[in-house]
DSSP file (Angstrom, degrees, kcal/mol; ACC not computed):
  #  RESIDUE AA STRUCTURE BP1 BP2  ACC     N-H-->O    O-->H-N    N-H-->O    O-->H-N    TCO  KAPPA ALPHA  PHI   PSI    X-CA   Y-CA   Z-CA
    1    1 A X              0   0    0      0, 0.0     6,-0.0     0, 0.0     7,-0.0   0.000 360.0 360.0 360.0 135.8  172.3  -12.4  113.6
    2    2 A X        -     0   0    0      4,-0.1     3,-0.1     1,-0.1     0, 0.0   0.022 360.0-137.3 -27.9 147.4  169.6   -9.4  112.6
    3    3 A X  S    S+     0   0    0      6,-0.0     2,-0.2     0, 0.0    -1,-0.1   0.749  94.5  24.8 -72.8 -26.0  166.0  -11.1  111.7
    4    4 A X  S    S+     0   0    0      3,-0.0     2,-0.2     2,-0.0    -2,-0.1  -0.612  92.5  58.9-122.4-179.7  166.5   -8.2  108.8
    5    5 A X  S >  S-     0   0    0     -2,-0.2     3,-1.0     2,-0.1     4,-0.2  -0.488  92.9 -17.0  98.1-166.2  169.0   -6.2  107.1
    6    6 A X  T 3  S+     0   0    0      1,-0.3    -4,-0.1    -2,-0.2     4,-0.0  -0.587 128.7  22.5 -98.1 147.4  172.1   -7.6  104.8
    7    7 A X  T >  S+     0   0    0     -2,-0.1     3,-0.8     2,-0.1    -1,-0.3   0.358  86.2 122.8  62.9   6.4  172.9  -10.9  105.1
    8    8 A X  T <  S+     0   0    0     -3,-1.0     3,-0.3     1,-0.2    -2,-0.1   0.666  82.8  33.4 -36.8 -36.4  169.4  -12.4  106.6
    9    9 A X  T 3  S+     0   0    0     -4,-0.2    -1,-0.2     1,-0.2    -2,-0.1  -0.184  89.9  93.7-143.4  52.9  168.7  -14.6  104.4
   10   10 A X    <   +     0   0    0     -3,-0.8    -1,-0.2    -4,-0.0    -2,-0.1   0.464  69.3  77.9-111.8   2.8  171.9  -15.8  103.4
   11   11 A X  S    S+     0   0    0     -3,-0.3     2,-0.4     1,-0.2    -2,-0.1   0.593 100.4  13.6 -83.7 -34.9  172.1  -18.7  105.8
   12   12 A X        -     0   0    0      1,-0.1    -1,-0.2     4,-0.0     3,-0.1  -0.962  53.3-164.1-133.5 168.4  169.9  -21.5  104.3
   13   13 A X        +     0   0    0     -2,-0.4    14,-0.9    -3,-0.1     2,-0.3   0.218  68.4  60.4-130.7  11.6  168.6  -21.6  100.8
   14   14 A X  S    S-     0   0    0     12,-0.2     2,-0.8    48,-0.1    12,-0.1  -0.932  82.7-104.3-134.3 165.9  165.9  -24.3  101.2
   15   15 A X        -     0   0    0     -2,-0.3    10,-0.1     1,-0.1    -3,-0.0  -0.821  52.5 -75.3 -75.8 108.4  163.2  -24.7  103.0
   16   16 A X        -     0   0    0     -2,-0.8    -1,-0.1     1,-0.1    -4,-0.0   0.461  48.1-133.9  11.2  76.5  162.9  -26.6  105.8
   17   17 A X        -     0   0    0      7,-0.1     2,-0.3     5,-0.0    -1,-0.1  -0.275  16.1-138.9 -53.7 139.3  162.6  -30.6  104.7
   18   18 A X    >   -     0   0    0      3,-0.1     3,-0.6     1,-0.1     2,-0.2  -0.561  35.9 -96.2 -45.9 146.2  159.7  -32.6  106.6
   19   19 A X  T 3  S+     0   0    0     -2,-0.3    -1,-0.1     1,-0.2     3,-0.1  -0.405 112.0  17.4 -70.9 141.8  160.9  -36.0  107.6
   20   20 A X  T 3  S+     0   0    0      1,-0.2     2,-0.6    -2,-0.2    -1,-0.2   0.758  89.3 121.7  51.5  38.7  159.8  -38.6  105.0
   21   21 A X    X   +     0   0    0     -3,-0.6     3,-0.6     1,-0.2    -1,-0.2  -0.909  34.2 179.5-111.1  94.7  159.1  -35.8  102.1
   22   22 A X  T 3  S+     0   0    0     -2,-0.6     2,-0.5     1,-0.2    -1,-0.2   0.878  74.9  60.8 -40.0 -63.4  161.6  -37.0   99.3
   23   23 A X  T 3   +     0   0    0     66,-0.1    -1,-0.2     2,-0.1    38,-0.0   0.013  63.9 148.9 -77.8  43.9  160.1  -33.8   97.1
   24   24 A X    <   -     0   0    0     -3,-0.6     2,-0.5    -2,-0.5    37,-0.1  -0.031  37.7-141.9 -72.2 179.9  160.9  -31.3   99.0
   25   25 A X        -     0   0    0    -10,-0.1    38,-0.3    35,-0.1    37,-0.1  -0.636   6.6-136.8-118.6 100.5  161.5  -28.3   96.9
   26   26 A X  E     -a   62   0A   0     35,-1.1    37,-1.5    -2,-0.5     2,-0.3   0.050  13.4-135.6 -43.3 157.2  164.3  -25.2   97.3
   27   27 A X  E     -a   63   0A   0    -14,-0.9     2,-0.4    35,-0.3    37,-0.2  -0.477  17.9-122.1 -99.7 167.4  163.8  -21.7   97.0
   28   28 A X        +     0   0    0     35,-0.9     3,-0.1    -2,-0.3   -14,-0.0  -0.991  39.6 157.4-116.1 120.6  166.1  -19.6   95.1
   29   29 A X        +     0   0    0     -2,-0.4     2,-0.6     1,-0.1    -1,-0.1   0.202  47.6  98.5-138.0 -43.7  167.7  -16.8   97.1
   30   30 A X    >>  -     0   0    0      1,-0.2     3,-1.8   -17,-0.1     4,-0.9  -0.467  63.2-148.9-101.9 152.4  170.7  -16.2   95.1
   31   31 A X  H 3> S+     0   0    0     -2,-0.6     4,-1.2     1,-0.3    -1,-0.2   0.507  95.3  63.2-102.7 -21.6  171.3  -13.8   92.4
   32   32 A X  H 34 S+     0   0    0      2,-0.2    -1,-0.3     3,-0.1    -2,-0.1   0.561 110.6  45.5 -40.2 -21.7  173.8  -16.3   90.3
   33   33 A X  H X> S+     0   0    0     -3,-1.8     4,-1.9     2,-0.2     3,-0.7   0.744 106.6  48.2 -94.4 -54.6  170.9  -18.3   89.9
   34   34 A X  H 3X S+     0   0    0     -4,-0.9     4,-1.4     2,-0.2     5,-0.2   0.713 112.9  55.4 -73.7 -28.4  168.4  -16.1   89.0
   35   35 A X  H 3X S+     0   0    0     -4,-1.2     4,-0.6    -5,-0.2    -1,-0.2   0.727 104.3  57.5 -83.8  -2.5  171.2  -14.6   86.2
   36   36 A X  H <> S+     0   0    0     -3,-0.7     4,-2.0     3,-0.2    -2,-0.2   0.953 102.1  50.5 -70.3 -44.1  171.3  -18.0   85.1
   37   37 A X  H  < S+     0   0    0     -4,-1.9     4,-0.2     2,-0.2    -2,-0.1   0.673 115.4  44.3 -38.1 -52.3  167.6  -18.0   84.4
   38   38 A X  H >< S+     0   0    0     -4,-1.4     3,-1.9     2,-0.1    -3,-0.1   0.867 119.7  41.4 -53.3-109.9  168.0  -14.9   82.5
   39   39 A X  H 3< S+     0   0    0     -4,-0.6    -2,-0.2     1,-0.3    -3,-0.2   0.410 136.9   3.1  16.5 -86.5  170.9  -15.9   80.7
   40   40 A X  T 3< S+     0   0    0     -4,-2.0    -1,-0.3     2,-0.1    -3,-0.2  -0.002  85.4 140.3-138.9  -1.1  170.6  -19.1   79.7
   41   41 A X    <   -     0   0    0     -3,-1.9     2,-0.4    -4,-0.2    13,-0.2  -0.013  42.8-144.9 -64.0 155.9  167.0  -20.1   80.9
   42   42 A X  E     -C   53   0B   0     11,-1.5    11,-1.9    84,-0.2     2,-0.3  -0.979  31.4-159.6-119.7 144.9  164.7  -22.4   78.2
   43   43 A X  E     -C   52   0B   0     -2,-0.4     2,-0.2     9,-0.2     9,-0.2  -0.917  14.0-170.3-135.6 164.6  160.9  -20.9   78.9
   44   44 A X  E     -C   51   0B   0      7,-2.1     7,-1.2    -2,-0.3     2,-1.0  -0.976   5.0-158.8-154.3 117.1  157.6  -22.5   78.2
   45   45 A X  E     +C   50   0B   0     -2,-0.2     2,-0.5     5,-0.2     5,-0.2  -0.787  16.3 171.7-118.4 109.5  154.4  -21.0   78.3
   46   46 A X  E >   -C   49   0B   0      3,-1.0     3,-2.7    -2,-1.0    -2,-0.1  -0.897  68.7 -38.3-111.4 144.5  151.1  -22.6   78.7
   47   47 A X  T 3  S-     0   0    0     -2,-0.5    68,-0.0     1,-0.3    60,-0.0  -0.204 125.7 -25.3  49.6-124.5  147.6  -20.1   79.4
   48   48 A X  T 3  S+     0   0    0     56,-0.1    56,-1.2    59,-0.0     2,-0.5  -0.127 120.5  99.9-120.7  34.4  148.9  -17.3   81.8
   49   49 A X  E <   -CD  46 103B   0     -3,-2.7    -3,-1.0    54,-0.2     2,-0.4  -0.908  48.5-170.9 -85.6 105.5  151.7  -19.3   83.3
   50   50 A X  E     -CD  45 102B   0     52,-3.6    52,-3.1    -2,-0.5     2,-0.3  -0.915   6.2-170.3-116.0 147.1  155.7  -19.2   82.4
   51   51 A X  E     -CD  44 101B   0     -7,-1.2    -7,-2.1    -2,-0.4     2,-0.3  -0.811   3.9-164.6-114.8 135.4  158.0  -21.4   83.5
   52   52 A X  E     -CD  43 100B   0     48,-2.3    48,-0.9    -2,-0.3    -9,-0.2  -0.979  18.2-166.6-121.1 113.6  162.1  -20.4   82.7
   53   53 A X  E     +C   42   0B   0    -11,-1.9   -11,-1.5    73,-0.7     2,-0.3  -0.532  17.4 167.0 -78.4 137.6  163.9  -23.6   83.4
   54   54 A X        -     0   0    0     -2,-0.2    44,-1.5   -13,-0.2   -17,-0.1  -0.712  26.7-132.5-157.7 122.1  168.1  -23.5   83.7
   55   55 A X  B     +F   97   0C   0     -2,-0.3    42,-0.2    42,-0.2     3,-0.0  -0.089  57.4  37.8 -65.4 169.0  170.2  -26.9   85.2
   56   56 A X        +     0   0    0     40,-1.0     2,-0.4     2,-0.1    42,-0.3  -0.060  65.4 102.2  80.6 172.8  172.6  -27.9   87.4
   57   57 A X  S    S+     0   0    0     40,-0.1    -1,-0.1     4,-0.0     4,-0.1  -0.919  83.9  15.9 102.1-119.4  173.0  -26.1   91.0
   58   58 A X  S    S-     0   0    0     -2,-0.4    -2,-0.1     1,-0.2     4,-0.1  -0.292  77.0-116.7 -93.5 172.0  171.5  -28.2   93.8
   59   59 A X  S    S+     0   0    0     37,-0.1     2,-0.3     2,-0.1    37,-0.2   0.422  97.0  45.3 -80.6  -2.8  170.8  -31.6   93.5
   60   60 A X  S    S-     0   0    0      1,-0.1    36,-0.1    35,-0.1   -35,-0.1  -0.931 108.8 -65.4-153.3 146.4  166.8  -31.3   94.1
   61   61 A X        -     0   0    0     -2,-0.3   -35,-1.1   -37,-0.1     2,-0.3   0.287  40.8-161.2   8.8 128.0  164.5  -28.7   92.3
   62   62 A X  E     +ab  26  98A   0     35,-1.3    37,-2.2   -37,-0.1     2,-0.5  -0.990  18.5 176.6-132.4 129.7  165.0  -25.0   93.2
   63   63 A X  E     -ab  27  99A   0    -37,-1.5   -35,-0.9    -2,-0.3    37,-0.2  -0.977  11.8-170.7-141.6 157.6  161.8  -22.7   92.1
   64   64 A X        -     0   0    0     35,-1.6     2,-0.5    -2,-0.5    37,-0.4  -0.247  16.9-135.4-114.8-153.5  161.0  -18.9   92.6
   65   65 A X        -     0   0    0     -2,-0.1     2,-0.4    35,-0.1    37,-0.2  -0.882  15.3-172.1 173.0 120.2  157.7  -17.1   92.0
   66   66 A X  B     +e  102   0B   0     35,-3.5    37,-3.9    -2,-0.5     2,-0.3  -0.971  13.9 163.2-130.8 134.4  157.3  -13.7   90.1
   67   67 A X        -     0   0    0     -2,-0.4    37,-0.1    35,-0.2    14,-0.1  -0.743  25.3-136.7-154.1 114.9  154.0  -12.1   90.1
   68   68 A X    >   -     0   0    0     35,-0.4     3,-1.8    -2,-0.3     4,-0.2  -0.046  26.6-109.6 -82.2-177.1  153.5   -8.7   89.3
   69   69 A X  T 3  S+     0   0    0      1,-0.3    -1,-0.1     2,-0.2     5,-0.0   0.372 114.0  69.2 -91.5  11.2  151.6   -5.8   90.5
   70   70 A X  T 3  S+     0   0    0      1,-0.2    -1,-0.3     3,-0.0     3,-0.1   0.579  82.1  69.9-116.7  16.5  149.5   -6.3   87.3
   71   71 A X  S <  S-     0   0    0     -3,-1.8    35,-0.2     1,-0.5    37,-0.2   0.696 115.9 -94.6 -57.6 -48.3  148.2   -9.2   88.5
   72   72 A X        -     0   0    0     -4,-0.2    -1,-0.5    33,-0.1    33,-0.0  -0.688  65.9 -16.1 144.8-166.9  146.0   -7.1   91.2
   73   73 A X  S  >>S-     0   0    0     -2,-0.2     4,-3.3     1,-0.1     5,-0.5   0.448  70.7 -98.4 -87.7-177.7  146.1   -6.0   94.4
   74   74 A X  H  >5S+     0   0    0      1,-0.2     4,-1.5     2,-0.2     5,-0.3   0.854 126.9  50.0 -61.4 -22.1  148.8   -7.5   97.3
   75   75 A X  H  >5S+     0   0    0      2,-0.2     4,-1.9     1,-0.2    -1,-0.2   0.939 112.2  51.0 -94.2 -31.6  146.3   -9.9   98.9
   76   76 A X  H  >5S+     0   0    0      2,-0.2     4,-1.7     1,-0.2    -2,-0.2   0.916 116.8  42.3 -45.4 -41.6  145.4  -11.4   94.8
   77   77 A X  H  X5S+     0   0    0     -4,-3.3     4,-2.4     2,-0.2    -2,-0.2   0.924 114.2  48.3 -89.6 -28.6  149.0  -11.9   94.3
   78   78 A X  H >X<S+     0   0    0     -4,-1.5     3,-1.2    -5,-0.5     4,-1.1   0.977 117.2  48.8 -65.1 -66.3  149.8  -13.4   97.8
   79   79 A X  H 3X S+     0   0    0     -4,-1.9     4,-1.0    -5,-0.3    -1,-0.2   0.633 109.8  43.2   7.3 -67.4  147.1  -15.5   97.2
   80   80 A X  H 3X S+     0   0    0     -4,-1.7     4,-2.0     2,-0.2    -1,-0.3   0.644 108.9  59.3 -87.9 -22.1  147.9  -16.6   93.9
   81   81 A X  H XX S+     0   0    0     -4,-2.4     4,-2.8    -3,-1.2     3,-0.8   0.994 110.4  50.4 -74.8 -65.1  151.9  -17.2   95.0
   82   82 A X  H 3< S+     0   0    0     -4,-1.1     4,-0.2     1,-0.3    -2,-0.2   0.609 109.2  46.6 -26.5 -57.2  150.2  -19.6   97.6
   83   83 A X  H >X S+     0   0    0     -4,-1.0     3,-2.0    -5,-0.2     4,-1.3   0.933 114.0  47.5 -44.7 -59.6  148.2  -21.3   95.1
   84   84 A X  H <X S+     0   0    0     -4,-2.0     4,-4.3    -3,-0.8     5,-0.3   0.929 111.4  51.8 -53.1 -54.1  151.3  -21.6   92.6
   85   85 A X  H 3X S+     0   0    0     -4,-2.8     4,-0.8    -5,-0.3    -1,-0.3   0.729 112.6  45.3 -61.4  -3.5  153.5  -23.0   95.5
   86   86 A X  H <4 S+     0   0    0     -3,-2.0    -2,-0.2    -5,-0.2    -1,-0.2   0.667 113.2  50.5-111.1 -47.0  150.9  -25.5   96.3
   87   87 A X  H >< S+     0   0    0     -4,-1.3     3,-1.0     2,-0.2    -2,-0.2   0.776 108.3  51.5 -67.3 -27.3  150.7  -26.1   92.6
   88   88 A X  H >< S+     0   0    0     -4,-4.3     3,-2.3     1,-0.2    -2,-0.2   0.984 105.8  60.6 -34.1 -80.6  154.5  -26.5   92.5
   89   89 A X  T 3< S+     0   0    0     -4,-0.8    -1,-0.2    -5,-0.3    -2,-0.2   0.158 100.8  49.9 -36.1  -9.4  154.2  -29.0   95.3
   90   90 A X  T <  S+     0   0    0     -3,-1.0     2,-0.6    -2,-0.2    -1,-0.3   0.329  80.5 101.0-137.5   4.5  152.2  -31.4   93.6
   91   91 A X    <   -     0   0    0     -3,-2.3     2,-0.2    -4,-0.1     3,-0.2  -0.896  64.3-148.9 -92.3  98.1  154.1  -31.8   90.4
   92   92 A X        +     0   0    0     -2,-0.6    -2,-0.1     1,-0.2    -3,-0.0  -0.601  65.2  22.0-123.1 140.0  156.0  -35.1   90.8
   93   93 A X  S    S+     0   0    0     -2,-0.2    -1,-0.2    39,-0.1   -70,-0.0   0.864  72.9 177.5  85.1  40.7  159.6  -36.1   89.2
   94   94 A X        -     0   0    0     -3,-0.2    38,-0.6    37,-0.1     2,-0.3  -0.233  31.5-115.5 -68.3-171.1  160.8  -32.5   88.7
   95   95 A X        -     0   0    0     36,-0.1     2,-0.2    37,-0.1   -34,-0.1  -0.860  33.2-101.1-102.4 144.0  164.4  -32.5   87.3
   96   96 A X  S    S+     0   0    0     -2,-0.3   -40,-1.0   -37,-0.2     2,-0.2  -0.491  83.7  83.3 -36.0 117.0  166.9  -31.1   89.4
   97   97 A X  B    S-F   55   0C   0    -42,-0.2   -35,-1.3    -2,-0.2     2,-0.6  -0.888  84.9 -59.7 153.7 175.0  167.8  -27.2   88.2
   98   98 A X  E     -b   62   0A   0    -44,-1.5   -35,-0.2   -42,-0.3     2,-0.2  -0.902  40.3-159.0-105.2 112.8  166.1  -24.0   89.0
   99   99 A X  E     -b   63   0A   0    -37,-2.2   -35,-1.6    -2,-0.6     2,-0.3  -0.501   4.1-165.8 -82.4 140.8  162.7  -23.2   88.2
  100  100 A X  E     -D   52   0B   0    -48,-0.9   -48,-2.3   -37,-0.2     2,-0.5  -0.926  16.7-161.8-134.0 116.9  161.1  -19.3   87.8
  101  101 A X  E     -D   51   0B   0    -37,-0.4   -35,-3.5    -2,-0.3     2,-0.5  -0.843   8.0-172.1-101.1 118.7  157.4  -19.6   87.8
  102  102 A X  E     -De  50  66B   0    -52,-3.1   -52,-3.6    -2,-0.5     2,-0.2  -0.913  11.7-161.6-121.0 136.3  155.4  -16.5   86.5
  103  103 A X  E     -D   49   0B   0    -37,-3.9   -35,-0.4    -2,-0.5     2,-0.4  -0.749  10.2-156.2 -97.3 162.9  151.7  -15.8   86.5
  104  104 A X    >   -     0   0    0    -56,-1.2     3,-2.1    -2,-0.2     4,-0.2  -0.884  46.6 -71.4-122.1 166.0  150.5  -13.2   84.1
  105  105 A X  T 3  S+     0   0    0     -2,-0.4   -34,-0.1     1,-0.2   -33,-0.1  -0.290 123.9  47.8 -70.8 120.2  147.0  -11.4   85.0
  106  106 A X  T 3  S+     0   0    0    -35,-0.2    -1,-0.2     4,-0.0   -58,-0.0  -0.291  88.6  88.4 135.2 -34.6  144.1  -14.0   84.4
  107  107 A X  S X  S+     0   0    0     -3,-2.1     3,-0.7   -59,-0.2    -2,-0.1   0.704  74.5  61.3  -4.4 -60.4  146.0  -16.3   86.2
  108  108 A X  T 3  S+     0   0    0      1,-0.2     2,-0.6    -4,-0.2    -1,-0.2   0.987 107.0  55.1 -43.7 -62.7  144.4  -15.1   89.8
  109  109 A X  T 3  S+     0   0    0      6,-0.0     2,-0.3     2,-0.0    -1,-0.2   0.028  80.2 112.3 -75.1  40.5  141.0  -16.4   88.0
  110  110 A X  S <  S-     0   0    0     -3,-0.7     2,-0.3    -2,-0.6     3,-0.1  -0.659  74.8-113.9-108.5 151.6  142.0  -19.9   87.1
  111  111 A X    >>  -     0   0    0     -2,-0.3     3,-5.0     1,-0.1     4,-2.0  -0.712  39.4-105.5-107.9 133.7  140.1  -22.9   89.0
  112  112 A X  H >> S+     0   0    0      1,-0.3     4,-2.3    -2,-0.3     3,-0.8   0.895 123.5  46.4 -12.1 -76.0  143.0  -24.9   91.3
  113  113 A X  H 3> S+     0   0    0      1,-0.3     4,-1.4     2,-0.2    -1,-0.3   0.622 111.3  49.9 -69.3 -13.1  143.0  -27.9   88.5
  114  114 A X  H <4 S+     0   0    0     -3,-5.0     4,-0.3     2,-0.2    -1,-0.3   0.888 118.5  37.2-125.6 -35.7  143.2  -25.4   85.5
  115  115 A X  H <X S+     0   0    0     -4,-2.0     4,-2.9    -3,-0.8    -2,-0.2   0.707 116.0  56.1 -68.9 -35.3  146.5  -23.2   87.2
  116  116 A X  H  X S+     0   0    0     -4,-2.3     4,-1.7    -5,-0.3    -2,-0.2   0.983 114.5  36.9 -82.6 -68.2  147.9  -26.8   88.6
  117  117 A X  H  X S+     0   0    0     -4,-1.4     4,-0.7     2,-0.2     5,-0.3   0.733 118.1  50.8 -38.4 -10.5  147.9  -28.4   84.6
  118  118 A X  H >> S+     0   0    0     -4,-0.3     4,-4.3     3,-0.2     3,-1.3   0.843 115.9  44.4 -96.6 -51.2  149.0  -25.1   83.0
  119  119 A X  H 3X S+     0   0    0     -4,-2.9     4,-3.0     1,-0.2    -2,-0.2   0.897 115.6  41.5 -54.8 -34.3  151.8  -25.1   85.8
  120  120 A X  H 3< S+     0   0    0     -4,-1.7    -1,-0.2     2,-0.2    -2,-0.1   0.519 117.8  50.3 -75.0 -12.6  153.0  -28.8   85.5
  121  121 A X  H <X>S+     0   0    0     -3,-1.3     4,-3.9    -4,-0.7     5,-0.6   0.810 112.0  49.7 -74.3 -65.9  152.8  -28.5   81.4
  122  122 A X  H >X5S+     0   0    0     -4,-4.3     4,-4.4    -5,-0.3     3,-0.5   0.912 111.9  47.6 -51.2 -60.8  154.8  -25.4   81.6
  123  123 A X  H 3X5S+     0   0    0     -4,-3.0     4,-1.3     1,-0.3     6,-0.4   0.814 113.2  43.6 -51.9 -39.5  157.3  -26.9   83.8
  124  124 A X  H 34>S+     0   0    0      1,-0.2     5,-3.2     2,-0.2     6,-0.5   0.849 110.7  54.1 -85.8 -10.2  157.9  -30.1   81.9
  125  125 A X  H <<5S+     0   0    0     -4,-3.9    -2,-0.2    -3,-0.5    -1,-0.2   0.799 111.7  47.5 -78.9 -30.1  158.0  -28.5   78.6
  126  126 A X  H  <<S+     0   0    0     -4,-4.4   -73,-0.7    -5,-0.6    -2,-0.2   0.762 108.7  48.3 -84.7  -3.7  160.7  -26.1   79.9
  127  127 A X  T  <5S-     0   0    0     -4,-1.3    -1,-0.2    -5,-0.2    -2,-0.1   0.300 126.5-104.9 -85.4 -17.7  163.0  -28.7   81.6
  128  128 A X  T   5 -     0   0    0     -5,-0.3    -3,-0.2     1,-0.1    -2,-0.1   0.649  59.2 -75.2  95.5  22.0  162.5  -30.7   77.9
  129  129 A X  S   <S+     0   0    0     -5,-3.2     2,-0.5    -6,-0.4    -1,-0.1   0.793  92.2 143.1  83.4  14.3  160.3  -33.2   79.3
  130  130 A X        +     0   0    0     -6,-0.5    -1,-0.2    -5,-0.0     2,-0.1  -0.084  21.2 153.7 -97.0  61.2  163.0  -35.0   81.0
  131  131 A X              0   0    0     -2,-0.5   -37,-0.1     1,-0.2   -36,-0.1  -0.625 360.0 360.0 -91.5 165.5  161.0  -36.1   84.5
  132  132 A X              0   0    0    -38,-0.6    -1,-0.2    -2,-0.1   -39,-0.1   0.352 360.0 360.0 -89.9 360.0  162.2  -38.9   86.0
């Protein structure tokens, strides 16, 4: 199979588990998911984070990233998707469902700990506070 082109990244939808990593977390690659989000999503917004919550789908935590170009330049917003996935990562007891995590500009300039609470707030008010 192509590394690019249609159908590339239709072959897994998660990321690679580590051996003895319980949390890992899925990505979201497909576009049923991401119209559920739309649809039917519950969102929660703390400081320049939102989180759009929607259940069901895979059995473990699914999240996506949007950060737009009005965030700054490509190496601010790669940057800040790093951070976010990192922040993701460290948020324990997610509910199973798909998560879409958005920064809005001010976001970039947030200290680790103050982007890691805004995210882990966001997230549990928009899943309804049901971590395990």
């Amino acid at each position: 199979m192509p590394s690019s082109g249609p159908g590339a990244y239709g072959a897994g939808t998660a990321c690679p588990p580590r051996a003895g990593n319980p949390g890992v977390i899925w990505r979201i690659q497909d576009r049923a998911t991401f119209e559920a989000l739309r649809r039917s999503g519950r969102r929660a917004r703390r400081g320049a984070v939102t989180v759009t919550y929607a259940a069901g789908g895979a059995p473990r935590p699914r999240v996506a990233y949007a950060v737009g170009k009005r965030v700054g330049k490509a190496v601010v917003r790669n940057r800040l998707r790093r951070r976010l996935r990192a922040a993701v990562a460290g948020v324990v007891g997610l509910e199973p469902g798909a998560y879409l995590v958005a920064a809005h500009p001010g976001a970039s300039g947030l200290s680790y700990e103050d982007l890691r609470t805004q995210v882990a707030t966001a997230m549990t008010a928009a899943s309804g506070g049901r971590h395990r």
